[in-house]
C-alpha positions in Angstrom: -32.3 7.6 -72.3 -29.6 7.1 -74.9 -28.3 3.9 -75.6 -29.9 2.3 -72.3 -28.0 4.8 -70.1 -28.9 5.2 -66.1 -28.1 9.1 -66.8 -29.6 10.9 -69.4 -27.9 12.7 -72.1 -24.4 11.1 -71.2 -22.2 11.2 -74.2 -20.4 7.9 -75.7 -17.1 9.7 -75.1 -18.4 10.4 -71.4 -19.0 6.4 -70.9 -15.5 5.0 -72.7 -13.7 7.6 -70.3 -15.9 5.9 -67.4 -14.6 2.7 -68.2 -10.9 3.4 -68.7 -11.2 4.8 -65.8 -12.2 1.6 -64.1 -8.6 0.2 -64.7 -7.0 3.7 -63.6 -8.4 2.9 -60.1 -8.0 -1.0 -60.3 -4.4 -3.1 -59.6 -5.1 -5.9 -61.9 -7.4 -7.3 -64.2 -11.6 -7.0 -64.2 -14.4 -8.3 -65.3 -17.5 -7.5 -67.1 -19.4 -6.7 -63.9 -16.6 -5.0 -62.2 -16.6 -2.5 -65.0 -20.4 -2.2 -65.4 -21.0 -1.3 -61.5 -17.7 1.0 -61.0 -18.5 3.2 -64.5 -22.2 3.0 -63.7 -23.1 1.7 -67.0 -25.9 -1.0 -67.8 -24.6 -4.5 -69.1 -25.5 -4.1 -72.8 -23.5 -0.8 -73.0 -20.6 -1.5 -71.2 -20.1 -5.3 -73.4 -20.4 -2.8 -76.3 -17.9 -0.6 -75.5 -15.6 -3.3 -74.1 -16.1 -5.0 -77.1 -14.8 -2.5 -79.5 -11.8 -1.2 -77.1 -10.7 -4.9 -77.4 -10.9 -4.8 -80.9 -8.8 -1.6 -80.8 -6.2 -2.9 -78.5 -7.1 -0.5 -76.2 -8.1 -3.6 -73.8 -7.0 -6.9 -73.6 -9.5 -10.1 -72.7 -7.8 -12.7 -70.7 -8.1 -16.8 -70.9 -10.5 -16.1 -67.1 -12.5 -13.5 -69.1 -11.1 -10.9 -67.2 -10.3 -7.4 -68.8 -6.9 -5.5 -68.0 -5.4 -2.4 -70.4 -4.1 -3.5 -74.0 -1.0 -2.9 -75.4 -2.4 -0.2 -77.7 -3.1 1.8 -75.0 0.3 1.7 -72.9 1.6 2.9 -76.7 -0.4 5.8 -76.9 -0.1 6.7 -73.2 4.1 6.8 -73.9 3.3 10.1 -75.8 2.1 11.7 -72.5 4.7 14.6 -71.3 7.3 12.5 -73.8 9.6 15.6 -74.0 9.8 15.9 -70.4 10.2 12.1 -70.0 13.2 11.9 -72.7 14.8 15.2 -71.7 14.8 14.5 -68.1 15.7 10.5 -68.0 19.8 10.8 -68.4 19.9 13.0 -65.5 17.1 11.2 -63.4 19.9 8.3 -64.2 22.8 10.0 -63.0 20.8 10.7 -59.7 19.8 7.0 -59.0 23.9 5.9 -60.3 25.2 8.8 -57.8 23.1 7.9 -54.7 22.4 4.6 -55.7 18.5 5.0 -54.5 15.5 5.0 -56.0 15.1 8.3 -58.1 12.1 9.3 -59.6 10.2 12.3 -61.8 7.0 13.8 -60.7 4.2 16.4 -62.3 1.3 17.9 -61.2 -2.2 16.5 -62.5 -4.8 18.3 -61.0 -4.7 17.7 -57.3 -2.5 14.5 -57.2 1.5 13.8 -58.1 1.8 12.0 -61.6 4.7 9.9 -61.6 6.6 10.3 -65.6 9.5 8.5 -64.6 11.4 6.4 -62.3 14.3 4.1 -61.3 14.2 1.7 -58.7 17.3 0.8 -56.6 18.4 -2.6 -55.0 17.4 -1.9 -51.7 13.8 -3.3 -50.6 11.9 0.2 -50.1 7.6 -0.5 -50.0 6.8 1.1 -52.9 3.4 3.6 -53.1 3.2 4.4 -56.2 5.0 3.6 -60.2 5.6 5.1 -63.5 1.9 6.4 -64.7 1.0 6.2 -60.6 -0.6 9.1 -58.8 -0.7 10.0 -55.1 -2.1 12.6 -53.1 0.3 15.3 -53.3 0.7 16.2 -49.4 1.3 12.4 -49.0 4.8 12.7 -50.6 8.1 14.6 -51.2 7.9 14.8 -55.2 4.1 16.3 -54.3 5.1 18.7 -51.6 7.8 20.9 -53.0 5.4 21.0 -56.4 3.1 22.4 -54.4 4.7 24.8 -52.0 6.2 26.3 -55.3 3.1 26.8 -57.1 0.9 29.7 -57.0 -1.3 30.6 -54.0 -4.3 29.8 -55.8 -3.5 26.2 -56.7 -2.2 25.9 -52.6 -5.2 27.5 -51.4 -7.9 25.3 -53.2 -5.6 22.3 -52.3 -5.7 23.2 -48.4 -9.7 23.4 -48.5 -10.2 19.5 -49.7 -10.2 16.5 -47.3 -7.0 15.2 -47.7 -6.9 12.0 -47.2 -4.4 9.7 -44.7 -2.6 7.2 -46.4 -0.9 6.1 -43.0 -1.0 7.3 -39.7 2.0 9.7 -40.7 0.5 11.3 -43.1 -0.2 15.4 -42.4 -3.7 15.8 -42.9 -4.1 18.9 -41.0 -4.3 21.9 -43.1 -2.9 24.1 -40.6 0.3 22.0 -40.0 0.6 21.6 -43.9 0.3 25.0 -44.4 3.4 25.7 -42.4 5.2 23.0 -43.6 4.6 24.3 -47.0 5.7 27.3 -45.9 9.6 25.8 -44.8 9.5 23.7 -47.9 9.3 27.1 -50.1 12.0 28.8 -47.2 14.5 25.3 -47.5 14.5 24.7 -51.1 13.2 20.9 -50.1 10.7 18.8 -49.1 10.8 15.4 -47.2 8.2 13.1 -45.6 8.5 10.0 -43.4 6.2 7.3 -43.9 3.7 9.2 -44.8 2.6 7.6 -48.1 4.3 3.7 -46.9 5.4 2.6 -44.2 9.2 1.5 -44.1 10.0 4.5 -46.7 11.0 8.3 -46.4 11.7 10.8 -49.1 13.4 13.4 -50.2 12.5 16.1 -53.0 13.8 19.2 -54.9 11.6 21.7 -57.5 13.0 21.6 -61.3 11.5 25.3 -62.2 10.9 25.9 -65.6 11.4 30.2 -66.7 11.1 30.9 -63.3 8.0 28.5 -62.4 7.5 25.4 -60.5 7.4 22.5 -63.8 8.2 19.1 -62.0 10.0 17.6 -58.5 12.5 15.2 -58.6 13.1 13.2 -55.5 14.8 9.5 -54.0 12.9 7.1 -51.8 14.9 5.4 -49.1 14.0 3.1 -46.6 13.0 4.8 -43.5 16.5 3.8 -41.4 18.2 6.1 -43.5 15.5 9.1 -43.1 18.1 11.1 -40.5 20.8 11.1 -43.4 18.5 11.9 -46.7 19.2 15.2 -46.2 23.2 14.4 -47.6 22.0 13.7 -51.1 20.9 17.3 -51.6 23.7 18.5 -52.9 23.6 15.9 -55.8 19.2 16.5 -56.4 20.1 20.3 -56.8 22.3 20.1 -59.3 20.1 17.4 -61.4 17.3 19.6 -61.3 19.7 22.4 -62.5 20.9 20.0 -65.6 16.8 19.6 -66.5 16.2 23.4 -66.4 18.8 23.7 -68.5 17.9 21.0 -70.9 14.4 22.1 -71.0 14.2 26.2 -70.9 13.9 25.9 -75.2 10.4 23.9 -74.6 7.3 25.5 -73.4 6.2 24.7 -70.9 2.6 23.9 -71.6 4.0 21.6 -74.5 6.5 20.3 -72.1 4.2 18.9 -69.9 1.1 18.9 -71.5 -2.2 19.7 -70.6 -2.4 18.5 -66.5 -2.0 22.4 -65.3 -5.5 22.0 -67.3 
């Protein structure tokens, strides 16, 4: 067993990726033990490894001994759907100075809703998820029109998972979601209502790309204002417009990188 591994013939790449993915899944820092039980390595291994992404800057050791993601990292991580991210932010700005809510950016990564970019308003609205966040994609607006747009495939496979119920709102019967999907393909839009927080509703648009689904762009309101979302779409339709437009000279593979991987 390689390098005192509990599963044979599991590469060094294989193990660093277990433990970056450790602080994917945790909200603040860890320690040694956290990281050696979650990425199933033994001790010697993971203070290793840990040792030399510290060195790297890839991980940062607090004062408590706890471990959180270095600076180096958050760099490199900027790079990730950049053109997208720099394209689309004056527009995503003129949506959040024109409504004056919280406007965000969203992309596909496998089954979940990648958050690129985001602008928070002054109102108090909870808030599920941030920049670099992910969340189940039927849990939210941004994750809803992506996927009623896409092709039947992607839909298909997504409808056959567990989908899990981040509150009591959320639509976790395939069935149901299936139809919804349905009216969100038929309406142009998407919306949800507490279904990924409670005290917050949403509202989301596709931004296609040469006639495919690329991204949704969408605003998070507190839930009061659910019945009048529906009023901003006006101003979400012609921001998506602007980002087509912006982006039609970029592939979209390169555009977004490699999460329709």
């Amino acid at each position: 067993m390689a390098g005192g591994n509990r599963d044979p013939g599991r590469t060094v790449t294989s193990k660093v990726l277990a433990i970056l993915e450790v602080f994917e899944k945790s909200r603040g820092p860890v320690t040694l033990s956290d990281i050696c039980e979650q990425s199933g390595l033994p001790l010697s291994t993971a203070h290793r490894l840990v040792g030399e992404l510290t060195e790297w800057g890839l991980l940062s050791r607090g004062a408590n001994g706890r471990y959180q993601p270095g600076i180096r990292l958050w760099e490199l991580a900027q790079n990730a759907g950049r053109q997208l991210r720099e394209t689309a932010r004056p527009f995503i700005q003129d949506l959040f100075s024109l409504t004056g809510e919280t406007a965000q950016l969203a992309v596909r990564e496998g089954h979940e809703v990648l958050y690129i970019e985001r602008i928070y308003g002054t109102k108090r609205v909870p808030r599920a998820s941030r920049v670099g966040g992910r969340l189940p994609m039927h849990a939210t607006a941004v994750g809803k029109v992506i996927l009623a747009f896409e092709e039947e495939w992607v839909r298909t496979a997504y409808l056959n998972r567990t989908l899990e119920q981040s509150t009591a709102h959320t639509h976790v019967n395939p069935r149901r979601l299936a139809s919804e999907l349905t009216n969100i393909r038929a309406q142009g839009y998407a919306t949800t209502l507490e279904e990924a927080r409670l005290g917050a509703c949403s509202i989301a648009v596709p931004v296609f790309h040469t006639g495919r689904i690329g991204a949704g762009i969408g605003l998070v309101l507190p839930s009061t204002q659910a019945s009048s979302m529906t009023k901003h779409l006006a101003v979400l339709k012609g921001v998506s417009a602007h980002i087509e437009r912006a982006t039609a000279h970029i592939p979209l593979e390169s555009l977004l990188g490699a999460h329709r991987a």
